[in-house]
mmCIF file of the N, C-alpha and C atoms, coordinates in Angstrom:
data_MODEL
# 
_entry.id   MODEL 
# 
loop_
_atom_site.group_PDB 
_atom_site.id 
_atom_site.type_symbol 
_atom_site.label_atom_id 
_atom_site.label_alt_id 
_atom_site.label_comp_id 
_atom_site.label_asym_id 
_atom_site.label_entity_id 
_atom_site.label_seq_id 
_atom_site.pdbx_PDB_ins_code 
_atom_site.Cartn_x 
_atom_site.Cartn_y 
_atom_site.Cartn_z 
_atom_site.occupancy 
_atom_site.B_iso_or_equiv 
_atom_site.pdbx_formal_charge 
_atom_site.auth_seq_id 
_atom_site.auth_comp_id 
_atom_site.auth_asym_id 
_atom_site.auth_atom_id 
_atom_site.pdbx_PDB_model_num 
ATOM 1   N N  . UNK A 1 1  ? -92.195 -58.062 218.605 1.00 0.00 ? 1  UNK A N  1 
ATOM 2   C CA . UNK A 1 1  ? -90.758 -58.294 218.507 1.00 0.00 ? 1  UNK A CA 1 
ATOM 3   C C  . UNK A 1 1  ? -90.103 -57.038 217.933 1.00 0.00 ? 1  UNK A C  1 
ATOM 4   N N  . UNK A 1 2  ? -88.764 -56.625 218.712 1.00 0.00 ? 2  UNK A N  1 
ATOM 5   C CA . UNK A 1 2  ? -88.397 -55.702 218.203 1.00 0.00 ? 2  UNK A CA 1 
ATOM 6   C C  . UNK A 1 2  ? -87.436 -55.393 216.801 1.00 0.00 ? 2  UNK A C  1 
ATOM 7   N N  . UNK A 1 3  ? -87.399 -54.833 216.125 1.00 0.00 ? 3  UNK A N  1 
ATOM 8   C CA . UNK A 1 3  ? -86.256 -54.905 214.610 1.00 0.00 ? 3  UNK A CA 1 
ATOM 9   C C  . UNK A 1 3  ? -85.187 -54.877 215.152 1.00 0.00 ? 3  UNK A C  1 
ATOM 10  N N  . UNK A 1 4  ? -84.497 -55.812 214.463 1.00 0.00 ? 4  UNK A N  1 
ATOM 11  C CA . UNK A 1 4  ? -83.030 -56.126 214.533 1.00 0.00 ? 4  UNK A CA 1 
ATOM 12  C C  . UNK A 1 4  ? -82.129 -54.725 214.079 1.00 0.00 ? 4  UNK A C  1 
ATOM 13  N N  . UNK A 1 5  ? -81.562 -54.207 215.148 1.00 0.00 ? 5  UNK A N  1 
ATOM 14  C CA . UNK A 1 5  ? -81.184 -52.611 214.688 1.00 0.00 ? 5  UNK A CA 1 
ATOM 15  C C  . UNK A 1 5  ? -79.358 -52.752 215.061 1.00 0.00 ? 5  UNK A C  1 
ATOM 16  N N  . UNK A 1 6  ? -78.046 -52.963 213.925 1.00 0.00 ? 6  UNK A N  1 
ATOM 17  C CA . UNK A 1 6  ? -77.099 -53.395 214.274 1.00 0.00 ? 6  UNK A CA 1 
ATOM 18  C C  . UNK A 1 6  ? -76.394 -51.934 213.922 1.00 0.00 ? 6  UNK A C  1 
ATOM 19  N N  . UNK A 1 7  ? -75.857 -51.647 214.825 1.00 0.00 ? 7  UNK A N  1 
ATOM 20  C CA . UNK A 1 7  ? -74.701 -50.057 214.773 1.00 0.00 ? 7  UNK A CA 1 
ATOM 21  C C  . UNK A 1 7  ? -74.081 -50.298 213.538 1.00 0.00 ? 7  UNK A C  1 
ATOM 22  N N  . UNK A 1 8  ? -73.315 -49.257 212.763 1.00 0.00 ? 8  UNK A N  1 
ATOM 23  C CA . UNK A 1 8  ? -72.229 -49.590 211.737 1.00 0.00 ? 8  UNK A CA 1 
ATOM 24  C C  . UNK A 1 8  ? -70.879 -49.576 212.710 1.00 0.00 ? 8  UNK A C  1 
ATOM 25  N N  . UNK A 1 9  ? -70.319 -50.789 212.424 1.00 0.00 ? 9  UNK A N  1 
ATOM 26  C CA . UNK A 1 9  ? -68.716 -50.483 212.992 1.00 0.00 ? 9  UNK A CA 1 
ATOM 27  C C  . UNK A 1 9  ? -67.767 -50.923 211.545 1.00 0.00 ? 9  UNK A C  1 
ATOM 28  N N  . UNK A 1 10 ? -66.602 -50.578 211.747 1.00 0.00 ? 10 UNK A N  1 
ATOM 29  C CA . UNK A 1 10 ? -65.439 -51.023 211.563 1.00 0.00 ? 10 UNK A CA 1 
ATOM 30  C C  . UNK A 1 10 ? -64.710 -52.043 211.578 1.00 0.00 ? 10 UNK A C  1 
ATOM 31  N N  . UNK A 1 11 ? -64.961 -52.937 210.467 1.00 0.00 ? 11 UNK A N  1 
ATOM 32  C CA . UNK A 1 11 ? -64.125 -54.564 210.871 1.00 0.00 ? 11 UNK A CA 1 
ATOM 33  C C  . UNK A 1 11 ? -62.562 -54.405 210.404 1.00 0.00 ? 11 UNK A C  1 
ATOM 34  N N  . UNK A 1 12 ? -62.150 -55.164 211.027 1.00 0.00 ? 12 UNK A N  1 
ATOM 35  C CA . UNK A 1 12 ? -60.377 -55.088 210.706 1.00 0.00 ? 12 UNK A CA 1 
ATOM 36  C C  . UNK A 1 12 ? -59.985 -56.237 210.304 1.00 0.00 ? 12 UNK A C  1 
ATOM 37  N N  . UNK A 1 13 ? -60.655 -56.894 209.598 1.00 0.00 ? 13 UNK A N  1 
ATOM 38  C CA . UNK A 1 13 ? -60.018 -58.235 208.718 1.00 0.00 ? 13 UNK A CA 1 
ATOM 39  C C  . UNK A 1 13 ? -59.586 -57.885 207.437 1.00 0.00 ? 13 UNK A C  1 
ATOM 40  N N  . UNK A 1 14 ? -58.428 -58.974 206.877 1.00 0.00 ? 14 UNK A N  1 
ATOM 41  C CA . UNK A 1 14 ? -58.318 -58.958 205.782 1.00 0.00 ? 14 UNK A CA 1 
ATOM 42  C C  . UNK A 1 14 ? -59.495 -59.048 204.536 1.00 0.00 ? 14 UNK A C  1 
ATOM 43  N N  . UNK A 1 15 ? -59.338 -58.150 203.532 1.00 0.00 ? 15 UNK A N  1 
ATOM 44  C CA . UNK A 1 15 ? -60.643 -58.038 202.841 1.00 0.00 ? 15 UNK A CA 1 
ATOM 45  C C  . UNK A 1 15 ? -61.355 -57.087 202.876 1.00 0.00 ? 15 UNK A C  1 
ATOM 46  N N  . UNK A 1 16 ? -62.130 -57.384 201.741 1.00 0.00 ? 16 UNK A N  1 
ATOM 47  C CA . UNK A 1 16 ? -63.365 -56.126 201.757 1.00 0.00 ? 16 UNK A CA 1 
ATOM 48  C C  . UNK A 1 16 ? -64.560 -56.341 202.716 1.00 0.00 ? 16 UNK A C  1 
ATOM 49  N N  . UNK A 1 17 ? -65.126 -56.042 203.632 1.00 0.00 ? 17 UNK A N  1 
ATOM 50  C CA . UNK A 1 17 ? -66.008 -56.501 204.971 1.00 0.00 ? 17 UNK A CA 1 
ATOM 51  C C  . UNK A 1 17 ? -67.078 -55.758 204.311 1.00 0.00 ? 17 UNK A C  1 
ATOM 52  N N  . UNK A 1 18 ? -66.706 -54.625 203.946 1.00 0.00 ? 18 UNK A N  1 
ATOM 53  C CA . UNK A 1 18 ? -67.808 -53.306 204.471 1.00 0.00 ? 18 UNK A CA 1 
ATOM 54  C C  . UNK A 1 18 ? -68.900 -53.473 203.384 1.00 0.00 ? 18 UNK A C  1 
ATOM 55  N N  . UNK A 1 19 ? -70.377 -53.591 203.949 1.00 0.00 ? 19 UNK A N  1 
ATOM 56  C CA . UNK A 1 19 ? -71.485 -53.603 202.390 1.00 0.00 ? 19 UNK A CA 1 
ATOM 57  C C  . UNK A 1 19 ? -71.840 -52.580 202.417 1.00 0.00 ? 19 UNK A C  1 
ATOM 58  N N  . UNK A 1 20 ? -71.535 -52.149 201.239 1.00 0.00 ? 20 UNK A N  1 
ATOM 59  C CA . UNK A 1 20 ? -72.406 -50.546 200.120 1.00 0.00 ? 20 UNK A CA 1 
ATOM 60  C C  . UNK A 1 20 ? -73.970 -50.834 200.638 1.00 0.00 ? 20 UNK A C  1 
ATOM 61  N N  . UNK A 1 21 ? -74.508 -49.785 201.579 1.00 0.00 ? 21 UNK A N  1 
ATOM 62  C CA . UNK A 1 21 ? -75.901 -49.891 201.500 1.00 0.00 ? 21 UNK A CA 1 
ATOM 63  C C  . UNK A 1 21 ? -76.440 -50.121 200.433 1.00 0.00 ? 21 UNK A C  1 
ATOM 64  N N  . UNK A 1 22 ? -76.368 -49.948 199.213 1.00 0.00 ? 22 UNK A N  1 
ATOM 65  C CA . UNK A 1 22 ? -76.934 -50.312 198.120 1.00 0.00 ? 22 UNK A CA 1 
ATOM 66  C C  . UNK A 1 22 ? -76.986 -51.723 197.940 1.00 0.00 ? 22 UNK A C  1 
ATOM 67  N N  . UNK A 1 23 ? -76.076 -52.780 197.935 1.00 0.00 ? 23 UNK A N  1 
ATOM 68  C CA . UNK A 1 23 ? -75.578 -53.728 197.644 1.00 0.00 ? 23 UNK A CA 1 
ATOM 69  C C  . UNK A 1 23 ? -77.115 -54.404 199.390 1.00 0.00 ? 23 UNK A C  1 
ATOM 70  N N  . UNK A 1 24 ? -77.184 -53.935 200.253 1.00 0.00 ? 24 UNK A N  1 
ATOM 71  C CA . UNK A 1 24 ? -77.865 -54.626 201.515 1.00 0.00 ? 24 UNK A CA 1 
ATOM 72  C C  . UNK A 1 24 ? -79.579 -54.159 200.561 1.00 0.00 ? 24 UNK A C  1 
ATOM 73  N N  . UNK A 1 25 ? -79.808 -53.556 200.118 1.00 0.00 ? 25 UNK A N  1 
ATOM 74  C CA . UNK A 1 25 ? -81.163 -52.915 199.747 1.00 0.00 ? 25 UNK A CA 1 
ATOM 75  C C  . UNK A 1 25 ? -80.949 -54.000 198.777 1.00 0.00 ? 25 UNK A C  1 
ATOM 76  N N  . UNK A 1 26 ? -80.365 -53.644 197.959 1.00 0.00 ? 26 UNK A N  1 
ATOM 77  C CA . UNK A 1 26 ? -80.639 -54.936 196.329 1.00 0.00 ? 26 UNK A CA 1 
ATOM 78  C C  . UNK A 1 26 ? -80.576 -55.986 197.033 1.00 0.00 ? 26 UNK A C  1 
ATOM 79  N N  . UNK A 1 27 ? -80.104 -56.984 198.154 1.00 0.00 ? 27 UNK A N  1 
ATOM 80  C CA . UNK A 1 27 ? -79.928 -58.151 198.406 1.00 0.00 ? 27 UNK A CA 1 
ATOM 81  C C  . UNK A 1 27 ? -81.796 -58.491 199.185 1.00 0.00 ? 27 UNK A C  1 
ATOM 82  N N  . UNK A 1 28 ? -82.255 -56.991 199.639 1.00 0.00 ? 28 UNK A N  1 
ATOM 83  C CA . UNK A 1 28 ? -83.397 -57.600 200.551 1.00 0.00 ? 28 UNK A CA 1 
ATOM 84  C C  . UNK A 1 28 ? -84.686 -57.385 199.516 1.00 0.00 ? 28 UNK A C  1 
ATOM 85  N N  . UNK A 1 29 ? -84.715 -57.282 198.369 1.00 0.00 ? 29 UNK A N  1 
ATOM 86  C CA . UNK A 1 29 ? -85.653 -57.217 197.161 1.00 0.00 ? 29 UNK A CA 1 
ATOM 87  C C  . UNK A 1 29 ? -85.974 -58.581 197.156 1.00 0.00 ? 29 UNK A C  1 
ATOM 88  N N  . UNK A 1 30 ? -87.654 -58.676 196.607 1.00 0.00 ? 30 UNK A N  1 
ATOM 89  C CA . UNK A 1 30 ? -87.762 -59.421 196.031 1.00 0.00 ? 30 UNK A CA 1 
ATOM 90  C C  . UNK A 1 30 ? -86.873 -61.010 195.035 1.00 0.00 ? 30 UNK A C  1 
ATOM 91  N N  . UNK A 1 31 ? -87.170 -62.228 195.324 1.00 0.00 ? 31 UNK A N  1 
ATOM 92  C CA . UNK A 1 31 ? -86.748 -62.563 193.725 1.00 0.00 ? 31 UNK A CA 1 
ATOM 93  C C  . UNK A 1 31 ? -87.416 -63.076 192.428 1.00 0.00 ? 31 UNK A C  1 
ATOM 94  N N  . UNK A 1 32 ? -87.185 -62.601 191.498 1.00 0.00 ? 32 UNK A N  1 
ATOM 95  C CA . UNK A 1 32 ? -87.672 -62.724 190.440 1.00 0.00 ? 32 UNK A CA 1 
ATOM 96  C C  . UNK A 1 32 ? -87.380 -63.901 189.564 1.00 0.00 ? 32 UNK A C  1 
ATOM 97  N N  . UNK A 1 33 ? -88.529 -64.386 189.218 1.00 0.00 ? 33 UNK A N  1 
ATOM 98  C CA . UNK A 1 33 ? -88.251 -65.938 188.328 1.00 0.00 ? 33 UNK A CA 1 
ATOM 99  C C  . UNK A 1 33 ? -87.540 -65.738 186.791 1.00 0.00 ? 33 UNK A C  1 
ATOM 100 N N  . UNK A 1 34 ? -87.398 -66.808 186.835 1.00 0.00 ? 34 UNK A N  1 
ATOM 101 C CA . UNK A 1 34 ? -86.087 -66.305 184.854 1.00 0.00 ? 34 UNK A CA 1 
ATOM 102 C C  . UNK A 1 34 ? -87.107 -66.223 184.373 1.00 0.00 ? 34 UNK A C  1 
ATOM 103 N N  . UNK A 1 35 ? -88.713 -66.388 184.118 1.00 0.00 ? 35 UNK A N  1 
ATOM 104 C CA . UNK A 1 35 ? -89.199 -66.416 182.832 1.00 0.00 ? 35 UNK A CA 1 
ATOM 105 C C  . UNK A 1 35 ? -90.685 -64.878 183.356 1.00 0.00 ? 35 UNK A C  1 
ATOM 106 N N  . UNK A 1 36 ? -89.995 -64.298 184.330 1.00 0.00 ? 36 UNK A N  1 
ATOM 107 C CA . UNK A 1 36 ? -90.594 -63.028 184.921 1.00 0.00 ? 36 UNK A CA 1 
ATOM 108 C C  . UNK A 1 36 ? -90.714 -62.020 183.818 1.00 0.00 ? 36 UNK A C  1 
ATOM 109 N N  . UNK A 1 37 ? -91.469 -61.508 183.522 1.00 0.00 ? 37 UNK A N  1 
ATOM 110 C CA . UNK A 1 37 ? -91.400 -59.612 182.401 1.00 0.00 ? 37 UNK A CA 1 
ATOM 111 C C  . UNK A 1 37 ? -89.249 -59.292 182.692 1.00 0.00 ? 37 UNK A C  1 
ATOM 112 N N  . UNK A 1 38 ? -90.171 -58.819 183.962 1.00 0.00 ? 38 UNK A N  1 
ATOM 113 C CA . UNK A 1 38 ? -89.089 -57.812 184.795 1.00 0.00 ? 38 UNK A CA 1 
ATOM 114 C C  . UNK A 1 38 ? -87.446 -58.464 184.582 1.00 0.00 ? 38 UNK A C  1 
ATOM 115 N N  . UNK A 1 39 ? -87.545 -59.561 184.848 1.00 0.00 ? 39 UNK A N  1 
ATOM 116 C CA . UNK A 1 39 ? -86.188 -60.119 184.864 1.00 0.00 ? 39 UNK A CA 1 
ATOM 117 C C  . UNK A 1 39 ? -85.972 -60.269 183.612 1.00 0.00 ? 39 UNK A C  1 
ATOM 118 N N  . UNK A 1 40 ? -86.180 -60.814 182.390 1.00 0.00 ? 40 UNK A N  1 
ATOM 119 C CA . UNK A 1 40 ? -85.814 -60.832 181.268 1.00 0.00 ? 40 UNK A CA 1 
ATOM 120 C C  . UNK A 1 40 ? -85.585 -59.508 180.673 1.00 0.00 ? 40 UNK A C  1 
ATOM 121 N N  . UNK A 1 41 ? -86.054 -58.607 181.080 1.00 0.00 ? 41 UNK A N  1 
ATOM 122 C CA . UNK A 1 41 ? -85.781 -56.639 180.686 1.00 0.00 ? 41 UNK A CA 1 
ATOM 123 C C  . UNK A 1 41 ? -84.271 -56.894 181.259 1.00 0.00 ? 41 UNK A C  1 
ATOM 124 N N  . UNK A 1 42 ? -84.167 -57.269 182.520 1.00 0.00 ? 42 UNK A N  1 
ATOM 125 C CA . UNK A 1 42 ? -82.875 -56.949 183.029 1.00 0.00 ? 42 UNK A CA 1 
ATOM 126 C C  . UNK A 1 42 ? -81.366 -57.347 182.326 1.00 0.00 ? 42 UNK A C  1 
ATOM 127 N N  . UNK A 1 43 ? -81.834 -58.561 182.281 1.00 0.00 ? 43 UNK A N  1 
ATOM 128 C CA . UNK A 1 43 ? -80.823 -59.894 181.652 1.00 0.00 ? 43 UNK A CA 1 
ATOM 129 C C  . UNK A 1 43 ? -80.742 -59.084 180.314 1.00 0.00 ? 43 UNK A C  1 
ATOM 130 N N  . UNK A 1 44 ? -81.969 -58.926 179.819 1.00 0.00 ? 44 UNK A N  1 
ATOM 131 C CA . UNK A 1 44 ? -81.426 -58.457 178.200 1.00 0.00 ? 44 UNK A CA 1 
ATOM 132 C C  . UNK A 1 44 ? -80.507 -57.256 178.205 1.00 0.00 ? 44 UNK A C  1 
ATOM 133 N N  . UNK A 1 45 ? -80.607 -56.375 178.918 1.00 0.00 ? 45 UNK A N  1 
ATOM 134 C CA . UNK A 1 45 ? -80.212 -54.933 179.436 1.00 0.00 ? 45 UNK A CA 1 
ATOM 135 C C  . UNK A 1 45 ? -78.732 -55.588 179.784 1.00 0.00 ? 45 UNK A C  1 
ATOM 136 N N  . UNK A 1 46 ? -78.468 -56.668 180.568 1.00 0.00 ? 46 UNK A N  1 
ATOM 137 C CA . UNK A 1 46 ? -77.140 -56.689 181.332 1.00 0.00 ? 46 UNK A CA 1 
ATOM 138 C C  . UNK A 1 46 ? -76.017 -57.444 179.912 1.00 0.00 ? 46 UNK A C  1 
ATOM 139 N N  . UNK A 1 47 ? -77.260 -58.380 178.705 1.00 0.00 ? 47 UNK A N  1 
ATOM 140 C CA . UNK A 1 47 ? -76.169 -58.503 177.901 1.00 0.00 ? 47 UNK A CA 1 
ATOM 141 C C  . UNK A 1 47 ? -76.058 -58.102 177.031 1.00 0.00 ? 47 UNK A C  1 
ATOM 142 N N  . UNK A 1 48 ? -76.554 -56.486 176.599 1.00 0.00 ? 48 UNK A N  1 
ATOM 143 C CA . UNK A 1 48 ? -76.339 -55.555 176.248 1.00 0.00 ? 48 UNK A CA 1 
ATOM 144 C C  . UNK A 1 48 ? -74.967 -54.813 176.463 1.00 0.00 ? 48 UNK A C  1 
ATOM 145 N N  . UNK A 1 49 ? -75.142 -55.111 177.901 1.00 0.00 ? 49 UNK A N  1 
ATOM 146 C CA . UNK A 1 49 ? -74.087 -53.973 178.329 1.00 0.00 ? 49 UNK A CA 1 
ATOM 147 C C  . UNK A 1 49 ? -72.533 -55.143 178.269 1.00 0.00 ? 49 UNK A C  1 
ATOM 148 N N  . UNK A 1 50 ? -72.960 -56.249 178.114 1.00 0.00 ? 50 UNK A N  1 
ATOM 149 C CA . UNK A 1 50 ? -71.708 -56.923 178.271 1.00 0.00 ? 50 UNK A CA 1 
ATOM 150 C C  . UNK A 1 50 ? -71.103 -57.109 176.906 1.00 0.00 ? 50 UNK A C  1 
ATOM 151 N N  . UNK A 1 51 ? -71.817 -56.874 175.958 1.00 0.00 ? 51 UNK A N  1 
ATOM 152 C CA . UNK A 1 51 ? -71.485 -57.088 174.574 1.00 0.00 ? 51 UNK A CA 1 
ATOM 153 C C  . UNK A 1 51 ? -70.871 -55.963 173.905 1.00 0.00 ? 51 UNK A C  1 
ATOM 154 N N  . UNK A 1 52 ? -71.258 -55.067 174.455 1.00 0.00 ? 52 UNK A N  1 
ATOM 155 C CA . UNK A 1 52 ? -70.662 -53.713 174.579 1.00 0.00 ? 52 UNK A CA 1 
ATOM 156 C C  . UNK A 1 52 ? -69.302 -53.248 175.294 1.00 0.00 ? 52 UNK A C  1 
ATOM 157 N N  . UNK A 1 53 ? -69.410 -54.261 176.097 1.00 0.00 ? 53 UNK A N  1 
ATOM 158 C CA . UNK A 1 53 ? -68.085 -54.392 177.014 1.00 0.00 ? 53 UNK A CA 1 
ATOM 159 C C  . UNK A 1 53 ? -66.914 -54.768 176.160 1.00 0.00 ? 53 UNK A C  1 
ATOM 160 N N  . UNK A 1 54 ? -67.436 -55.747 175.548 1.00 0.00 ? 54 UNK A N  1 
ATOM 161 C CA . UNK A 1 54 ? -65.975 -56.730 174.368 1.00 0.00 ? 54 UNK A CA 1 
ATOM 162 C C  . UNK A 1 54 ? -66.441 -56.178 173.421 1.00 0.00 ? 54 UNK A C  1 
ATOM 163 N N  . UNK A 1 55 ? -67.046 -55.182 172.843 1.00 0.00 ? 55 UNK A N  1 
ATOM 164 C CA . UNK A 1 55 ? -67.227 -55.021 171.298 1.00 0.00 ? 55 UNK A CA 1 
ATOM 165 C C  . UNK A 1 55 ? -67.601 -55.907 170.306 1.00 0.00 ? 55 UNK A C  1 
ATOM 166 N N  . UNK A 1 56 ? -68.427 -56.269 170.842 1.00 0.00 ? 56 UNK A N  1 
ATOM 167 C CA . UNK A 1 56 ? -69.651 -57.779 169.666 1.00 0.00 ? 56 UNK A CA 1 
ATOM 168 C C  . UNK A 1 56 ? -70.563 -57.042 169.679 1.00 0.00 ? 56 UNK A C  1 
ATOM 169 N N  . UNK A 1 57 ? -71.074 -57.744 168.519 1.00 0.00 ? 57 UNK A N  1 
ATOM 170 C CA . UNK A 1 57 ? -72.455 -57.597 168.145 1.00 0.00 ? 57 UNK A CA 1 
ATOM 171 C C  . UNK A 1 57 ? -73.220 -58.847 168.452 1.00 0.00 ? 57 UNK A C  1 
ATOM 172 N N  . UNK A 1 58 ? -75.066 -58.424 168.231 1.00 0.00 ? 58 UNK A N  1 
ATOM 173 C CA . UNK A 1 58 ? -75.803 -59.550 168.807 1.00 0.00 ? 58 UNK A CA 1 
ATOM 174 C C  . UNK A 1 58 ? -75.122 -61.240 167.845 1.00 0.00 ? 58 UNK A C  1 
ATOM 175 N N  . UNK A 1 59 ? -75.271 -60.740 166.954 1.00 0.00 ? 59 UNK A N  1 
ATOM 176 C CA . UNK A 1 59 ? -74.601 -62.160 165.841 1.00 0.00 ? 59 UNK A CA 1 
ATOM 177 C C  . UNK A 1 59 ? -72.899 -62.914 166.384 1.00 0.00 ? 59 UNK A C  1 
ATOM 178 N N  . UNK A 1 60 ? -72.294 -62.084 166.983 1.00 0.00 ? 60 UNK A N  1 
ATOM 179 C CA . UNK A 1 60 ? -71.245 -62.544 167.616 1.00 0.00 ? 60 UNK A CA 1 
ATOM 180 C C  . UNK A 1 60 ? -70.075 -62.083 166.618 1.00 0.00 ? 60 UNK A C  1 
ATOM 181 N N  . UNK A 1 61 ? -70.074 -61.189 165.725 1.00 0.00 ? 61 UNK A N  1 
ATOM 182 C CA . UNK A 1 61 ? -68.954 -60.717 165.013 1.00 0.00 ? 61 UNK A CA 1 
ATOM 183 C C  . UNK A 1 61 ? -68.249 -59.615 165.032 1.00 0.00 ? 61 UNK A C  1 
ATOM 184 N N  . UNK A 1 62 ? -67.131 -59.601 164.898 1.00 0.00 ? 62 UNK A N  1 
ATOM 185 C CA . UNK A 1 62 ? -66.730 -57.755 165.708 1.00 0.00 ? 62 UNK A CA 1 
ATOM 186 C C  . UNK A 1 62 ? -67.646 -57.144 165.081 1.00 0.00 ? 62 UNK A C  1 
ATOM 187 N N  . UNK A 1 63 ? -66.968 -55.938 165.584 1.00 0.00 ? 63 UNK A N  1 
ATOM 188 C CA . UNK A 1 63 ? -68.145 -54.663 165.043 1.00 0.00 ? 63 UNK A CA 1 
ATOM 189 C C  . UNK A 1 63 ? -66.517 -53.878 164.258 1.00 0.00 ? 63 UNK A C  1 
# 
């Protein structure tokens, strides 16, 4: 069977259409279970960065 091989075009709808090759690569990965190594590195990493975002600390009090 041959690979599904689709041209890039140009959609003209309202909205954002177009996927960031990046965004098609991260979607065709693996998935990882919540209680995985790998995924808990991530999660901790992402609420890191979100706590950092609003200016908290891990305890929940400004900084």
């Amino acid at each position: 069977m041959a690979s599904l091989q689709i041209n890039r075009r140009l959609i003209m709808t309202p909205g954002p259409v177009a996927v960031d090759p990046r965004v098609s690569q991260a979607m065709s990965n693996s998935i990882l279970g919540q209680f995985d190594p790998e995924f808990t590195d991530i999660m901790n990493d992402t609420m890191e960065l979100i706590r950092a975002s609003f200016k908290r600390k891990t305890n929940g009090h400004f900084q």
